[in-house]
N, C-alpha and C positions, 0 to 999 in steps of 0.2 A: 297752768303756766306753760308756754308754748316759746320754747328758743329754738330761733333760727340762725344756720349759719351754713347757708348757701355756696357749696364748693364746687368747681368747675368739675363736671365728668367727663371723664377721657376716658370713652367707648368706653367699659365696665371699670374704669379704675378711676378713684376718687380718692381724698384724703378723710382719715376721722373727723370729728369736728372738735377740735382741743380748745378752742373757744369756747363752747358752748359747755360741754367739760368741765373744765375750768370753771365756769361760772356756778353750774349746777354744783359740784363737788366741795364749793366754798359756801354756799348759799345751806346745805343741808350740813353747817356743821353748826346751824343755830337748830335748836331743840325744839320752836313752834313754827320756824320754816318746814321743820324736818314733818311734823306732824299736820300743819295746817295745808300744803301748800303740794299739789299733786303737777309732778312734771311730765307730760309728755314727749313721747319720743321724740327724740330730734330730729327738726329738718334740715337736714343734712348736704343735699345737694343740687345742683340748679335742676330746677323741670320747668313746664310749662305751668303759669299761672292757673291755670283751672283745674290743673293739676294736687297743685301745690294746696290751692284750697278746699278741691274735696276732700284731700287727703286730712289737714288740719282741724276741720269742724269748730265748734264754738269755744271761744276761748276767753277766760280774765283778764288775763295780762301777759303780753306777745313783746319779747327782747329779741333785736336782730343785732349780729355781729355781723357789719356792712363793709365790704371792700369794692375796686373799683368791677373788680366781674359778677359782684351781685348786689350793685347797691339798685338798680331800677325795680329789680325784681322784689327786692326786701320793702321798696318804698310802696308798687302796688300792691303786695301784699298786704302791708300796713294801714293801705286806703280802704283795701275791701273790705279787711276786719272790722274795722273801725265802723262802716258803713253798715255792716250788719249788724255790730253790737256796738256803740258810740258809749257803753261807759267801760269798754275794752280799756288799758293801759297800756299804751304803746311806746316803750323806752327801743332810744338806738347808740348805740357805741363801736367804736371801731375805725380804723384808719379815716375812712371820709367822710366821717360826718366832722363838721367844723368845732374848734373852740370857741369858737365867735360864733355862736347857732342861732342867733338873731335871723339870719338871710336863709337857715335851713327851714326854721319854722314857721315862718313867713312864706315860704312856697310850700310847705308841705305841713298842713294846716292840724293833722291827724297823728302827726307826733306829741307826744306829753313828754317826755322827758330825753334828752340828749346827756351822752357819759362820756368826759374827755380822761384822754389816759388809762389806764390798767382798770379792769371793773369788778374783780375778785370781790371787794371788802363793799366797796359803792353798791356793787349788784345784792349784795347782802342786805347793807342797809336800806335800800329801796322795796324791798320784801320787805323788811319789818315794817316800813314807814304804812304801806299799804294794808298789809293784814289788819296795822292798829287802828287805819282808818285814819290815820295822821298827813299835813301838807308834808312839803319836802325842803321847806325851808331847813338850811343847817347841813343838808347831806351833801360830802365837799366833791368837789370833781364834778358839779353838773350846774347843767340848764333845763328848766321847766318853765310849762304855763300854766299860769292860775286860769281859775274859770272863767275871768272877766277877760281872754284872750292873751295878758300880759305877758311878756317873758321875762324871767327873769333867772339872773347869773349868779351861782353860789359861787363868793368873792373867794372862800376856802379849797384849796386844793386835796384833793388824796393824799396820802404818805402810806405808799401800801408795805406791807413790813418788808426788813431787810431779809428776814430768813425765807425766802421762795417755801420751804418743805412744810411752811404754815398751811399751804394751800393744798388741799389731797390733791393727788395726781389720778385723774378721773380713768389710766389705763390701769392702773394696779389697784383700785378701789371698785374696779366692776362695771364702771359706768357704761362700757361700751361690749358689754357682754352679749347682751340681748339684741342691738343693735346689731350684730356681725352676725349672732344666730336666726335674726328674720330677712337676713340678703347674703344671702350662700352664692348670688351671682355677682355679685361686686368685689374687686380684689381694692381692699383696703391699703392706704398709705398711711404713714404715721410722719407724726411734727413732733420732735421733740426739744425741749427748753434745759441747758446744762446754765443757764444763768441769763438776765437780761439788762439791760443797759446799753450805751454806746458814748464811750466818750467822746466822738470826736462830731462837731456840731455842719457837718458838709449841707448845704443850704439848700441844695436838689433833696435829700434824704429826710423823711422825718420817724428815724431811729433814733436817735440824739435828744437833740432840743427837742424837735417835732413832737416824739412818745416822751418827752417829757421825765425824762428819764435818763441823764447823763453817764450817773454812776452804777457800775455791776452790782447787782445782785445776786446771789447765786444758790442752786437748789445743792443737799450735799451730796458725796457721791456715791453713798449708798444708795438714792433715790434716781438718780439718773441709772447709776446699773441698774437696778430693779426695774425700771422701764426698757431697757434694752434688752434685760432676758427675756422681760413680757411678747418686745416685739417678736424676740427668736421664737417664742413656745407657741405664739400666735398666726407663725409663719408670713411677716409681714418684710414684705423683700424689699420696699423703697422706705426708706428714712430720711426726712430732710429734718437738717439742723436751724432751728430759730436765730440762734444765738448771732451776733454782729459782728466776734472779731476770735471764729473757732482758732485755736494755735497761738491765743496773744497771756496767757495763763499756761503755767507751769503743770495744773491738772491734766491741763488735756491732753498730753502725753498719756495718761494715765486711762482715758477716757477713751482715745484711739486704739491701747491695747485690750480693751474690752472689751471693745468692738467688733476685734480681730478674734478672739480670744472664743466671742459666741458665737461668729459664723463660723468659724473652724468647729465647733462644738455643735450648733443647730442647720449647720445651712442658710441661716437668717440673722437679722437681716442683708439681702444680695449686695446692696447699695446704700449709701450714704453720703448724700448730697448736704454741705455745709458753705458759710461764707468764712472765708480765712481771713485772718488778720489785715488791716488795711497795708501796713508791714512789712511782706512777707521777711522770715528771721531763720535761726538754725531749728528752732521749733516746731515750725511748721514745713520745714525741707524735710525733717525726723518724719513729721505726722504723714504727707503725702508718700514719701517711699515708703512707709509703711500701709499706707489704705492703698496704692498702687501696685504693690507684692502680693496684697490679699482681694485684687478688685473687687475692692469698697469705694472709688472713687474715682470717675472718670480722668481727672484730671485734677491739674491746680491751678487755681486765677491769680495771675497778675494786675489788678485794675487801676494805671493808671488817672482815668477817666478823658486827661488833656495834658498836653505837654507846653500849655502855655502859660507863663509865669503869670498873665495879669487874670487869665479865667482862674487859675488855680488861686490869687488872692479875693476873687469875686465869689469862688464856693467854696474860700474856706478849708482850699484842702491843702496839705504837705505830702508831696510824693518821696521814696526812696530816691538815691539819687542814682544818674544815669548808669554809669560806670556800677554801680552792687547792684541794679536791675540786672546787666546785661551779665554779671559774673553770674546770677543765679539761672537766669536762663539758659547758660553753658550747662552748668552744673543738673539742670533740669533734663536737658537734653542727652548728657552723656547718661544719666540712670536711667534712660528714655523713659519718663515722666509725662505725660500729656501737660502741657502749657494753655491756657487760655488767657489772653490779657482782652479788657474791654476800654473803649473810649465812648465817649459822649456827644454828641451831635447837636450841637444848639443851644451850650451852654453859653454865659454873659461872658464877655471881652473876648470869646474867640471868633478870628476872622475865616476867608477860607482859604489862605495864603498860611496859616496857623495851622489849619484842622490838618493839611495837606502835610507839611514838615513833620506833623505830630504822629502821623502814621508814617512817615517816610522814619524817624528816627526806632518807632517800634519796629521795622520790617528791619532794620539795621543791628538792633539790640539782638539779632540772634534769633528770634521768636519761631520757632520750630511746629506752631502745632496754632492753634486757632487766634484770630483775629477778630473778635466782635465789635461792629462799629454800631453803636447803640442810637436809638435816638432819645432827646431831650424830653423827658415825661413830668407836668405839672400834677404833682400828689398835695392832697390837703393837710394845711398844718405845717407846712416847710416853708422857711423863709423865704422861698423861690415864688410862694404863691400869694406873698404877702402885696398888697397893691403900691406900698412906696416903692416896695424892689422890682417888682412890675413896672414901672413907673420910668424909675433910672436907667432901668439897661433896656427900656423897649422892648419889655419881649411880646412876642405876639403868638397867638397858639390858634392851634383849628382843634375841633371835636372829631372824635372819629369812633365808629363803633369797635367796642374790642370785640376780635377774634384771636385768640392765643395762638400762638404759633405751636403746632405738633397738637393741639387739642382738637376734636372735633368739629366739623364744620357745624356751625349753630341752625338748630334747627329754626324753621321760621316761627315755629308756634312759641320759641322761647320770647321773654322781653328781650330786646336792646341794651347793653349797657355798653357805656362811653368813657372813653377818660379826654384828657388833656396833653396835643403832642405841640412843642413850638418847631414856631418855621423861619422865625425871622426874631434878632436882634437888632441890640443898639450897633453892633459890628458886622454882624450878618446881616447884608438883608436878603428877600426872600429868594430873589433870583442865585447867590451865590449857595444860599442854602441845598436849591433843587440841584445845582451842579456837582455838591457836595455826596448828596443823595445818588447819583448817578456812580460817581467817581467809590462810594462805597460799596456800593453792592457789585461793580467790576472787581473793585478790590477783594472783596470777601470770596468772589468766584474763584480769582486764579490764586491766591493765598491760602483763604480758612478750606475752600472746597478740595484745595489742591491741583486744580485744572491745568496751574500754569506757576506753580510753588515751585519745582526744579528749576524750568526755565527763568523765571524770575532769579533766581540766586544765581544764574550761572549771568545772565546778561549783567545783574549788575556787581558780581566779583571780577567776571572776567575782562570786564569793560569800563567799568566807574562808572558807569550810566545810574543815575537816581532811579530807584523803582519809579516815581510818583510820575515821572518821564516816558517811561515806559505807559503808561496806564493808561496817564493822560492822552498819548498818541493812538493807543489803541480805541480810546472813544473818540477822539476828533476824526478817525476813518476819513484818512489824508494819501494812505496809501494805495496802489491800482488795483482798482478793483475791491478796492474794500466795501463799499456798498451791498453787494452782492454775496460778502462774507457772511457767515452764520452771527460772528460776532457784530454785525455791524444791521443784518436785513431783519436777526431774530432778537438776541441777547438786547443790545440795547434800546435797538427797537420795543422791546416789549415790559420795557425797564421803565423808561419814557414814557410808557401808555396806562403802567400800574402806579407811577407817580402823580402823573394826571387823575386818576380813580382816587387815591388818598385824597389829592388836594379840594376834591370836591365833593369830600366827606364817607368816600368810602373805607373799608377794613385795610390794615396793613399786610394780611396774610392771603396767600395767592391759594385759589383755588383749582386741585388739578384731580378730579373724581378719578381719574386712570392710574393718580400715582396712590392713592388711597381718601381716604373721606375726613382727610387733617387739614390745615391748612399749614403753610410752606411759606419757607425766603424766596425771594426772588431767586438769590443764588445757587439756594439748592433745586431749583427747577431746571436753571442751566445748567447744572452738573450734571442732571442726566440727562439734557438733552444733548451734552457733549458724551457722555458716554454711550448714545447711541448712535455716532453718527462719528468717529474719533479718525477716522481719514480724512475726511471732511477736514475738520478744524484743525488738526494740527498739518496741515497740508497749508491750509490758509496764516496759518502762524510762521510756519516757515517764509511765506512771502513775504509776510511784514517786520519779518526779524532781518531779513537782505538787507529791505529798502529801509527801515530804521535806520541798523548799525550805516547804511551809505549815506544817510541823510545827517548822521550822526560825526560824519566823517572815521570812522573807525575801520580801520583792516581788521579782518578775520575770516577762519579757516571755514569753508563751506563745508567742509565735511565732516570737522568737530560741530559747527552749528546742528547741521542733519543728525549728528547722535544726540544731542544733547537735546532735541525737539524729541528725536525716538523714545529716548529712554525716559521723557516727560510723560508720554503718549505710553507707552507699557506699565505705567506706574495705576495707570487708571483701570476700575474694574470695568468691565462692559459685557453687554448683553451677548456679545457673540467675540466670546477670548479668540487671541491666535491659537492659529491651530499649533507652533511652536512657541515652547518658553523657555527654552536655553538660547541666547539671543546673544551674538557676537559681537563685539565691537573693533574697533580699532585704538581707540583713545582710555586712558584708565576712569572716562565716567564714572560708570558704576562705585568704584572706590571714591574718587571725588565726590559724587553727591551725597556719599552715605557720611563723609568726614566734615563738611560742609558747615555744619550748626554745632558742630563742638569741640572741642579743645586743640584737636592737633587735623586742622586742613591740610589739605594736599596742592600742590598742583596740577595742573593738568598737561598731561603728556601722552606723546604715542606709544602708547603702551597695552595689546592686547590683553581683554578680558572678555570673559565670559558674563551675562547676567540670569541669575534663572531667578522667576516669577512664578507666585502662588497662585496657583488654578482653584479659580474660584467659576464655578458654573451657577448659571443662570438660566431661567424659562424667559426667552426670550419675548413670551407674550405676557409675564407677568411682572409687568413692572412696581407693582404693588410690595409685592416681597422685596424687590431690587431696593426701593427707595427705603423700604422700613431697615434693610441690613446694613447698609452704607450710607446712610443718613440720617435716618430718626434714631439712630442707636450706635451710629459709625463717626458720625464727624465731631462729635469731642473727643472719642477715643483712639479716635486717628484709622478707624477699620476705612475711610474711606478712600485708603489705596490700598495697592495690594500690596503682600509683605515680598522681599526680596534676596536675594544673598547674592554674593558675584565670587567670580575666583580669576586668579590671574591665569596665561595659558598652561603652566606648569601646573595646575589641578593643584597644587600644594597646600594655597591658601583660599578658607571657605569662609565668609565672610557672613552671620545671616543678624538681619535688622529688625527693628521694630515693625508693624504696620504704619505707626504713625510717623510722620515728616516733619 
C-alpha cells in the first residue's frame, strides 16, 4: 500500500503529509487492515518523476491525495504504475479530483476509484472491499470502474463521524517518527486541524459546500494540545492552522493561550499561520494581540475579497460593515498589529470602475500595513466551476503553470502542473481586466511594498486627492519626462512585458536568480530595484507630485512637499544607508506620519523636528540576503521599512514606532 501526497519543497522545508496520516492512522484501526495490509513509507514531496519511481517500486494498491501543485505529477505516476502492474489499484481523492468524475476518468483511463469528500472512514472501507476480494458497489462517497470500462457513482454520500478524536492523529501515534528519523536534511512543517467545516457557502471557495461539509466538527482539546506539545518537543517552528474560521469559537482563546504557553515553554512552535474568522470580532482582536506579543503571527487578515454589492451577492458573500472595518483597523493600528486585508480580481459582477473604488475605499479605511490584490482562481468542486455559472457571468479563464510565489524555482525535470486563472467577465472584459492588473501591482508597490505608502497618505489627507488618481496618473506617464523615469522606462515597462508572459500561458512568478532561486511579485522586484537606486526615484517623484498637484489645480508648500518625499525616501531600507540618520526637518512630519493611521492625527505645521532611523547594513553585492530580510520575511510583518523615532527641537519628546506602516 503505497500513499502519496505530493507537497511542494521550499529548498529543504516541506510540510508532513497529514493527509496521508490521516488516512493510514484510520485505515490501521481495523484489525485485518492492521495485519494484512503493509504500508509504505510515504511519498511525501514533489521530485522528479523518475525519481519518484525508482524510489517507489512495485506496488498493490497506490492512493494519492491530489492538489492543484501535484495533481500532474500524482496522475503520471498513476500511469506509470498502472503500466507496469495493470492489476495495481489506483484510488484518488482530494481537492481536484471532481464530484462528477465521469470527465476525470475518461481522460485518465488508469484510475479505479475516485473519493469526493473526507476519506478517513471511505479509505477504510476501500481496504476492506479489496483484501475481501469484493466490488465497491455500496462504498458511499465514490466513483469506480467496473471491468467492462463503465463508471459508475455511489448515489450514497459519507457521513464521516462528528467526533474528529475517532480518527488517531498520525503525529501523536508515531506515524511520522521514522519519517523525520530517515531526512535529518529537511526541516519539517506541520498542519494542524482544531475542527473542520465552514459555514459559509462563498462560490470561489470549496470549504463550505465544495468540501461538503457545512457544519464544524471538532477534535477535543485535549488532542489539539497534545499535538501542539508534539510539534514543541519535535521542534517544529512553522504551524499552519487548517481550520476555516480560527477566532469564530469561544475555545480558541483557549487554544491561542496554549500556544503561547508552549513557545514560551519549548521555543516551538516559532510561528503559526491560521485563517481568522470571515468576521473579524473582539475574539479574534484578543487572539491577534496575543500571537502578536508572542510572535506567533505575523499579522491579521481582513479579507474583504470586493466592495461591490452585486459581486458580493454573485459569491455569496456578507462583508462587515464599512464604518466597524475601519474602527478595527484604527484599533489594529494603535496596538501596532500587522494588518493584511485581500481583494479579488475577477470575480462575477465586478466592473473596473468597481475593482478601482474598492481599493480606493480599503486605502481610505485606515489600512496600515498590507494590501493583497489577489487574482481570481477556478478550484474544482465550487460553484464558480460549475458550467451554468460559467455560463451566466461569462467568465473566461487561461491555464498557466503554477509556480508558487516565495517557493522555489521548479526544476525543469519536475512535471508541470497547472491551475485555472480568469481574465475576463460578463462585466470585465479582458482589456479592462489587463488594465486592472497593471493598476494592482503599482498599487501593491507604493502601498503593500511601502515605496510610496507615506507619500500616498500625505497627498491624499493633505489634498483630498483620491489615491486611485494619484496611481492612475502615475501609469498614464503624462508628466515631462516621465518616459524616461524609472517608473515609467522600468516598473511598468516590465509589468506590461510579464502580463504579456501570463497571457500566453506563462508562470505568474518573476524570476530574478540575483535576488535568490524563488520566485517573486512583480512588486517586490521593484522594491528593490527602488531600493537600489532611491535618488533616482524619489527625485523623479518629486517632479510628478509639482506637476500633479499643478495639474490638479492645488496650491502647496514646495518645501513641505520636499520633506514629505524625504522622509518617504529615508523610511526605505537600502543597499548603501546615508551616511547620517538623525535628519532635520522643518515641518512636524515625522510626528504626523507616525499619528497618520490612528486615532489622534495631527496637523501639519512648521514645526522643527528631528527624525532618527534604524541603521540596518547591508552587502551591498548581496542582494540575496537583502530580499530574503525585507521581503520574503519583512513585508507582512512590516520589517520592510526601517523602524524610526523623531523628537521635537527641545530633545524632551522621544517618540519610537513600530517598523511596520
Amino acid at each position: 500500500m503505497q500513499l502519496c501526497e505530493f507537497n511542494v519543497l521550499m529548498g529543504n522545508v516541506t510540510f508532513l503529509p497529514l493527509v496521508s496520516g490521516l488516512l493510514q492512522g484510520a485505515a490501521q484501526r481495523n484489525d485485518r487492515i492492521r495485519q494484512q495490509c503493509e504500508f509504505l513509507p510515504f511519498r511525501f514531496h514533489v521530485q522528479p518523476l523518475e525519481q519518484v519511481l525508482k524510489d517507489m517500486g512495485p506496488v498493490d494498491v497506490a492512493a494519492f491525495s491530489v492538489s492543484m501543485w501535484n495533481e500532474q505529477l500524482s496522475l503520471n505516476t498513476a500511469r506509470a504504475i498502472k503500466e507496469a502492474n495493470p492489476e495495481c489499484i489506483i484510488l484518488f481523492g482530494g481537492v481536484q479530483v471532481p464530484y462528477d468524475a465521469q470527465r476525470y476518468f475518461d481522460e485518465h483511463p488508469y484510475i479505479d476509484v475516485t473519493v469526493r469528500g473526507e476519506g478517513e472512514d471511505t479509505f477504510t472501507l476501500l481496504l476492506e472491499r479489496i483484501i475481501e476480494g469484493r466490488g465497491f458497489d455500496g462504498v458511499p462517497g465514490i466513483s469506480w470502474k467496473e471491468i467492462n470500462g463503465q463508471v459508475v457513482r455511489e448515489p450514497l454520500e459519507a457521513h464521516p463521524s462528528r467526533d474528529l478524536d475517532e480518527y488517531p492523529s498520525p503525529y501523536l501515534s508515531g506515524l511520522y517518527d521514522q519519517l523525520m528519523a530517515n531526512n535529518p536534511h529537511i526541516e519539517f512543517q506541520a498542519i494542524i486541524e482544531t475542527n473542520r467545516g465552514c459555514p459559509y457557502g462563498c462560490t470561489f471557495c470549496n470549504w463550505g459546500k465544495g468540501g461538503l461539509s457545512e457544519k464544524y466538527r471538532f477534535h477535543s482539546l485535549e488532542r489539539v494540545q497534545a499535538e501542539i506539545r508534539w510539534f514543541a518537543e519535535n521542534n517544529i517552528r512553522y504551524v499552519f492552522n487548517a481550520d476555516s474560521n480560527f477566532g469564530a469559537h469561544r475555545r480558541d482563546s483557549e487554544i491561542a493561550q496554549y500556544l503561547v504557553d508552549t513557545k514560551q515553554e519549548f521555543g516551538f512552535p516559532e510561528k503559526f499561520r491560521t485563517c481568522y474568522g470571515k468576521n473579524t470580532d473582539e475574539k479574534i482582536f484578543a487572539i491577534a494581540q496575543l500571537f502578536h506579543a508572542y510572535e506567533l503571527e505575523k499579522g491579521i487578515t481582513i479579507s474583504p475579497q470586493s466592495y461591490n454589492p452585486e459581486t458580493l451577492s454573485h459569491i455569496k458573500r456578507k462583508n462587515i460593515k464599512l464604518e466597524t472595518m475601519g474602527t478595527l483597523q484604527r484599533r489594529f493600528n494603535e496596538a501596532e498589529i500587522p494588518v493584511y486585508s485581500e481583494l479579488i480580481l475577477g470575480l462575477p459582477g465586478e466592473t473596473l470602475e468597481s475593482w478601482r473604488k474598492g481599493i480606493e475605499v480599503m486605502l481610505c479605511s485606515g489600512l496600515k500595513n498590507q494590501l493583497f490584490l489577489y487574482f481570481c482562481e477556478l478550484y474544482e468542486n465550487t460553484e464558480m466551476t460549475h458550467p451554468d455559472y460559467i455560463q451566466r457571468h461569462q467568465i473566461r479563464s487561461i491555464r498557466l503553470p503554477v509556480n508558487e510565489i516565495h517557493a522555489s524555482v521548479r526544476n525543469s525535470a519536475l512535471v508541470s502542473e497547472y491551475y485555472d486563472m480568469v481574465v475576463s467577465t460578463a462585466t470585465m472584459p479582458q482589456a479592462d481586466w489587463e488594465r486592472a492588473v497593471i493598476f494592482n501591482w503599482t498599487t501593491m508597490l507604493l502601498h503593500s511594498m511601502k515605496a510610496g505608502f507615506f507619500w500616498l497618505a500625505w497627498m491624499h489627507d493633505r489634498f483630498g486627492v483620491d489615491y486611485i488618481a494619484i496611481i492612475d496618473a502615475l501609469i498614464a506617464g503624462e508628466w515631462p519626462e516621465a518616459q524616461q523615469s524609472w517608473m515609467q522606462s522600468v516598473y511598468i515597462s516590465d509589468c506590461r512585458a510579464h502580463l504579456g508572459r501570463m497571457l500566453t500561458g506563462q508562470g505568474r512568478g518573476v524570476e530574478k536568480p540575483e535576488y535568490g532561486e524563488i520566485y517573486w511579485e512583480p512588486e517586490e522586484v521593484g522594491f528593490v530595484q527602488i531600493c537600489q537606486q532611491t535618488d533616482r526615484v524619489y527625485d523623479e517623484l518629486a517632479a510628478f507630485t509639482s506637476w500633479f498637484l499643478t495639474q490638479q489645480g492645488v496650491a502647496f508648500d514646495p518645501e513641505e512637499m520636499r520633506e514629505a518625499i524625504l522622509y518617504q525616501k529615508l523610511r526605505l531600507p537600502t543597499l548603501h544607508p546615508p551616511a547620517e540618520l538623525n535628519i532635520a526637518f522643518d515641518y512636524n512630519l515625522p510626528q504626523y506620519f507616525d499619528r497618520i493611521t490612528g486615532n489622534e492625527p495631527i496637523a501639519v505645521a512648521r514645526q522643527p523636528q528631528t527624525l532618527i532611523i534604524e541603521e540596518r547594513l547591508f552587502d551591498p553585492d548581496d542582494l540575496k540576503t537583502f530580499m530574503r530580510k525585507n521581503v520574503l520575511w519583512g513585508r507582512k510583518s512590516g520589517a520592510n521599512i526601517l523602524q524610526a523615532q523623531w523628537r521635537n527641537d527641545s530633545g524632551l519628546e522621544l517618540e519610537k514606532r513600530a517598523a511596520n506602516a
